[in-house]
N, C-alpha and C positions, 0 to 999 in steps of 0.2 A: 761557437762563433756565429753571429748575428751579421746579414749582409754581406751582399755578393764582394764588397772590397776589403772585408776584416784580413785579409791578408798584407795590406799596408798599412804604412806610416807616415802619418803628415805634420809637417812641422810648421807653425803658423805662425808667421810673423806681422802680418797685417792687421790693421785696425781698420773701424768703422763700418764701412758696409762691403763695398764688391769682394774685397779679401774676403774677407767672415765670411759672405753669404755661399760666396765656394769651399770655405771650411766648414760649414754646418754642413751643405752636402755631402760632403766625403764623409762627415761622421755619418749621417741621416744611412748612409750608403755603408757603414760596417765598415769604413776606417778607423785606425787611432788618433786623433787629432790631437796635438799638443800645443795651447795656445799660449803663446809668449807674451804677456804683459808687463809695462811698467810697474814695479814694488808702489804700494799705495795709492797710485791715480788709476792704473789699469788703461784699458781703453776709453777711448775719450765717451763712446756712445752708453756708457755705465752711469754718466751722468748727464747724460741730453735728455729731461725730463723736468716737472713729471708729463704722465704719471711715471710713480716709481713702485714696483713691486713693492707688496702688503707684507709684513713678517704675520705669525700667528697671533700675535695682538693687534694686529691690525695697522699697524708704524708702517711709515715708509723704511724702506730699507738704501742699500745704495745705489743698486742696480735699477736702472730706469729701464721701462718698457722696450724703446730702442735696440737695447742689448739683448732683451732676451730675444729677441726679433730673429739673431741671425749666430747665437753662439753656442743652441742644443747640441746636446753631444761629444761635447769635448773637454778635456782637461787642462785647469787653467793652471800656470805655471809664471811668477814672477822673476824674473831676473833683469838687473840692469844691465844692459847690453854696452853702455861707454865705459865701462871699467874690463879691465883686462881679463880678470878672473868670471865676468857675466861673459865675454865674448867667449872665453876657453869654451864655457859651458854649454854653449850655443852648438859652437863647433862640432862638441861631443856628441851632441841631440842628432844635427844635422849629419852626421857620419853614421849614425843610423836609422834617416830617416830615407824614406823613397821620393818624397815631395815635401818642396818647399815654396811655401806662399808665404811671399812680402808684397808692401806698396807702400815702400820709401818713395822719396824723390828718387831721379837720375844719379846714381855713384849713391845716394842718401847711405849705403851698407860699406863702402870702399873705406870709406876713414875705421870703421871697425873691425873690416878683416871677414868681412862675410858676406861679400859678396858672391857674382856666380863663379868668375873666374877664383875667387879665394874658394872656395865650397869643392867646386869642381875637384881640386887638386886632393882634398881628403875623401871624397865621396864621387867619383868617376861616373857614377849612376844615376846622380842625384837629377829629379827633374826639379827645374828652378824654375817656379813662375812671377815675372814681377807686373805689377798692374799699377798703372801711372794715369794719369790725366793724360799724358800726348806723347808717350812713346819713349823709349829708346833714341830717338834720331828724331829730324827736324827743328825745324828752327823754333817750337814750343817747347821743346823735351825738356828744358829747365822751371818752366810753369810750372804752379799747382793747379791741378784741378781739382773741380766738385761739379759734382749731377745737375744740381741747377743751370749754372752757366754753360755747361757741355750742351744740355737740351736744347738751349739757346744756342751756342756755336756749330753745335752738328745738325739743325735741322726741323727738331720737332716743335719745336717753339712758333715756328715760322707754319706749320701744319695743324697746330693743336689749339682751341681757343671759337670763338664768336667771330663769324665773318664781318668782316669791315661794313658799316653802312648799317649794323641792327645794335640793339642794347647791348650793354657791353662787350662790346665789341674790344678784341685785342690778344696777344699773344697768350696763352699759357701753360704752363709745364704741369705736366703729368702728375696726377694725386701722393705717388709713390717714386719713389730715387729710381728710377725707370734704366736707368743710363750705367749707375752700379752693379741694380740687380743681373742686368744684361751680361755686364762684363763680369758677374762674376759665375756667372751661367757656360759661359765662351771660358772660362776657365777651367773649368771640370770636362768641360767636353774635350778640349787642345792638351789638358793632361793626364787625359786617359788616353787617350790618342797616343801621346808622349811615351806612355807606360806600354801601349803595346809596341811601339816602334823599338824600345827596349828591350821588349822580350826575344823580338826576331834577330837586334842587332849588339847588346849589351850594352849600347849606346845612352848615356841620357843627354838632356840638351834643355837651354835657355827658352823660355816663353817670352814673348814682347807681346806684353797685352795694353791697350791704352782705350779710356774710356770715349774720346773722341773717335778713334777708330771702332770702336762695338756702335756708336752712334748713329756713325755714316752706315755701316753696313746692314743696321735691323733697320731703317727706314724703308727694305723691301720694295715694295711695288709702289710707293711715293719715289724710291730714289729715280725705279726702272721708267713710273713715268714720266720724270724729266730726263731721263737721259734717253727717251726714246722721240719723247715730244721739240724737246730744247725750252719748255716752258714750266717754270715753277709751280708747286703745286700752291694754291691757294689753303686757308681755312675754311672748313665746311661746319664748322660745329661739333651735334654729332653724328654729320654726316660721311657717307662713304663715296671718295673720291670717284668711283668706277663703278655703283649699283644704287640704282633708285626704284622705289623709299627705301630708305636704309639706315634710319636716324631715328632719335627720340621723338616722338611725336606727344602734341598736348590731347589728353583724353577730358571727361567731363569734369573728374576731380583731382586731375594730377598729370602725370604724363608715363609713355610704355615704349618697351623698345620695339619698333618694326622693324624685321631683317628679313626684308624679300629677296631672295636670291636667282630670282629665273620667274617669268613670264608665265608660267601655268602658278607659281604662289600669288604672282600680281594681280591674277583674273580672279582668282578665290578670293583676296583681298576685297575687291573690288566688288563682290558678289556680296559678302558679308556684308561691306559698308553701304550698299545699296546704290553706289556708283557703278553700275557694268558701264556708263559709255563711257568712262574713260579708259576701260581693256579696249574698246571697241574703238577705239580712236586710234588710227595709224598713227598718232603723231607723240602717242604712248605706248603700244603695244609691243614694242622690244625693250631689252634693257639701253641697249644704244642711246636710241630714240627717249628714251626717259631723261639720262645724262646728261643729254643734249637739252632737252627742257623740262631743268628741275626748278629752275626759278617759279614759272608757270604750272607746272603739276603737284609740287610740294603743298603751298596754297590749298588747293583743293582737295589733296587728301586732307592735311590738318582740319578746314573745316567738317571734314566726315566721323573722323575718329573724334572730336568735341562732342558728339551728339550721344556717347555713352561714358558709362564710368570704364576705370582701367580693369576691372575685373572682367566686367561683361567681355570687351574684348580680350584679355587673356585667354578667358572660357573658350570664346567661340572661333578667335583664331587657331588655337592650340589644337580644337577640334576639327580644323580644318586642315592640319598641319602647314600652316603660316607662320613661321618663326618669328617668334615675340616674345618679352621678357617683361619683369620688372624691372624697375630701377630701385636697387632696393639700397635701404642704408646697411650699415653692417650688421646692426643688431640683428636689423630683416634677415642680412646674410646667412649667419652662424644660425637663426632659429630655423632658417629653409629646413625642410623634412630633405631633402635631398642631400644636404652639406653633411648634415645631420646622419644619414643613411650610410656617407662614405668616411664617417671617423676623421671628419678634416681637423677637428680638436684632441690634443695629446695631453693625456693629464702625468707631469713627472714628481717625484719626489724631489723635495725642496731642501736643505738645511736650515736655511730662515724661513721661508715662507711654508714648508710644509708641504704644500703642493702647489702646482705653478704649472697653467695651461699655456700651448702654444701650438699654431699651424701645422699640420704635420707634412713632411714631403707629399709630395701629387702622386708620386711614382708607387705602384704595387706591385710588387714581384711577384711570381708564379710559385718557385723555388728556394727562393732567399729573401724571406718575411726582413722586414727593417723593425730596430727596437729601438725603444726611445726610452730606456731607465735609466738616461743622463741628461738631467737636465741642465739649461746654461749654468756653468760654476762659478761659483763668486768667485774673487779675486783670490787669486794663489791657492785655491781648494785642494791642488794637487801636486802641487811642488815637491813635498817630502815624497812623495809616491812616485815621482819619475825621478826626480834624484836618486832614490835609492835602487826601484827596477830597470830604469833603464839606464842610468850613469853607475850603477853599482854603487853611490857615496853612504857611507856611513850615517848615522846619527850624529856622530861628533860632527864629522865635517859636515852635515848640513847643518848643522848649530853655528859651527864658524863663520860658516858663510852668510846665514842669518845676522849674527853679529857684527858683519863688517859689512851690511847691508847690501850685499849683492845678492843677495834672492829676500 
């Protein structure tokens, strides 16, 4: 057994991203992921493309990019969940599962029977986590939500973007579903939680997880400094609310990251760019004092860092140990000797495609290496294979049940 969690079983009833992106963890993690899709559509992110995964001729296949994003690891299983005979088999799954991830609507599982309150009563243990747009409760909980508007309703929107008064100037949300991946980040961690709360009490219990509440609470030290201040935090660009310089800056041929973090990297700055009076200037020489006038000192560094290429200063701040970066694109990313160094590319075996590259977890264990010789599964790759190990059903009866179209 592979992974510190191959002792569990999770049963995955969610689509799209936060669900998933917490199911690929637990598998990523040495669980059994069983992922429940609709018989011929699947998950809806199978088809939000292209691009669309290559077969070995090189065709598109069905599976769009999207999906394989966030479904490594686990076995995909079709059954239609509004018919009687899909919900039985649902039940069956979940009566031997330890965890169960959905993100219906509010009640969205009540009309079928499988709910927490329904689940609870055959499975006493079962941890149930449901991830919503707005909760459980509240006067939103019947909403849908999505990542994009959350961004915007929880905050980051209003933080993220071109400060008002320069070229494009205006709100923007985050490169990546920021808002998903979050919540479903907060979901592995509250049901592992869940699972040790189990172990001391036999106990399991319901998760309320809502993507508007993971919003408001990763906005951190923006939330703390309006609720310390009583004033909103404006847009900086890519600048940092509480540490100056601290933002992209334009170099001769492009632009690089400068992340100064303390008053001895500002004076090295400073030294390299051949500006020391502005260390020597009280009215820069703390980080405070910078904050306070970044309008005024930004200016004057940009014009400093203009006077070389982005290499030169990579080189010679990095030698200076002044934290600084590229801005790099992805390709840049994936070919860094460094990404490179840590294996962040996982190459699995395919059924159509052969073989099929993707992210690999960040996390390295000491003790319990993670394997990845399952790649995301096409639609219903493993239906006969949990019908028959873990519901015990025959060939016939999953023939029947193929026939009368419930798996």
């Amino acid at each position: 057994m592979a992974g510190p969690l191959a002792h569990l079983k999770v049963l995955d009833l969610s689509r799209i991203l936060a669900g998933p992106w917490a199911g690929q963890v637990f598998a990523d993690f040495g669980a059994e992921v069983i992922k429940v899709e609709r018989p011929e559509r699947g998950d809806d992110t199978r088809h939000w493309g292209p691009p669309f995964l290559k077969d070995e001729q090189g065709c598109d296949t069905s599976d769009a990019a999207y999906y394989l994003s966030a479904n490594r690891g686990k076995k995909s299983v079709t059954v239609d969940i509004a018919t009687d005979e899909g919900q039985a088999l649902i039940k069956q799954m979940a009566a031997r599962s330890d965890i169960l991830l959905e993100n219906y609507k509010v009640d969205g599982l009540k009309k079928y029977g499988l709910d927490y309150e329904s689940i609870k009563i055959i499975n006493p243990g079962v941890i149930y986590c449901s991830i919503t747009g707005f909760g459980q409760t509240g006067p939103y909980k019947n909403r849908a939500g999505y990542d994009a508007m959350i961004q915007g309703m929880g905050g980051l929107m209003s933080i993220t973007g071109v400060p008002e008064g320069q070229p494009g100037a205006g709100p923007q949300k985050a490169g990546v579903a920021v808002a998903d991946l979050m919540t479903g980040m907060y979901a592995v961690s509250s049901v592992l939680a869940a699972v040790v709360y189990r172990q001391h009490t036999g106990i399991g219990q319901h998760i309320d997880l809502a993507l508007l509440d993971t919003q408001v609470a990763w906005l951190a030290n923006q939330a703390q400094n309006y609720l310390t201040s009583g004033k909103s935090p404006e847009r900086q660009g890519t600048g940092h609310p509480n540490i100056v310089p601290y933002q992209a800056v334009p170099s001769e041929d492009g632009y690089f990251m400068l992340a100064v973090g303390n008053d001895d990297q500002f004076k090295r700055f400073c030294h390299i760019a051949g500006v020391e009076q502005l260390a020597l200037n009280p009215a820069y020489a703390t980080n405070s004092a910078r904050v306070m006038a970044r309008e005024e000192l930004v200016p004057q560094i940009e014009a400093a860092t203009r006077r070389h290429e982005s290499v030169w200063w990579l080189e010679k701040l990095s030698d200076a140990q002044v934290p600084c970066g590229p801005i790099n694109t992805l390709e840049e990313t994936f070919a860094d000797p460094q990404v490179q160094a840590r294996g962040m590319v996982v190459e699995q075996e395919h059924p159509e495609a052969g073989k099929v590259k993707t992210v690999r977890n960040p996390v390295i264990f000491s003790e319990s290496a993670l394997d990845y010789t399952q790649a995301p599964p096409v639609l219903g790759e493993h239906t006969d294979e949990v019908l028959a190990e873990m519901l015990g059903k025959s060939v016939e009866q999953i023939e029947q049940l193929r026939k009368k179209n419930i798996v």
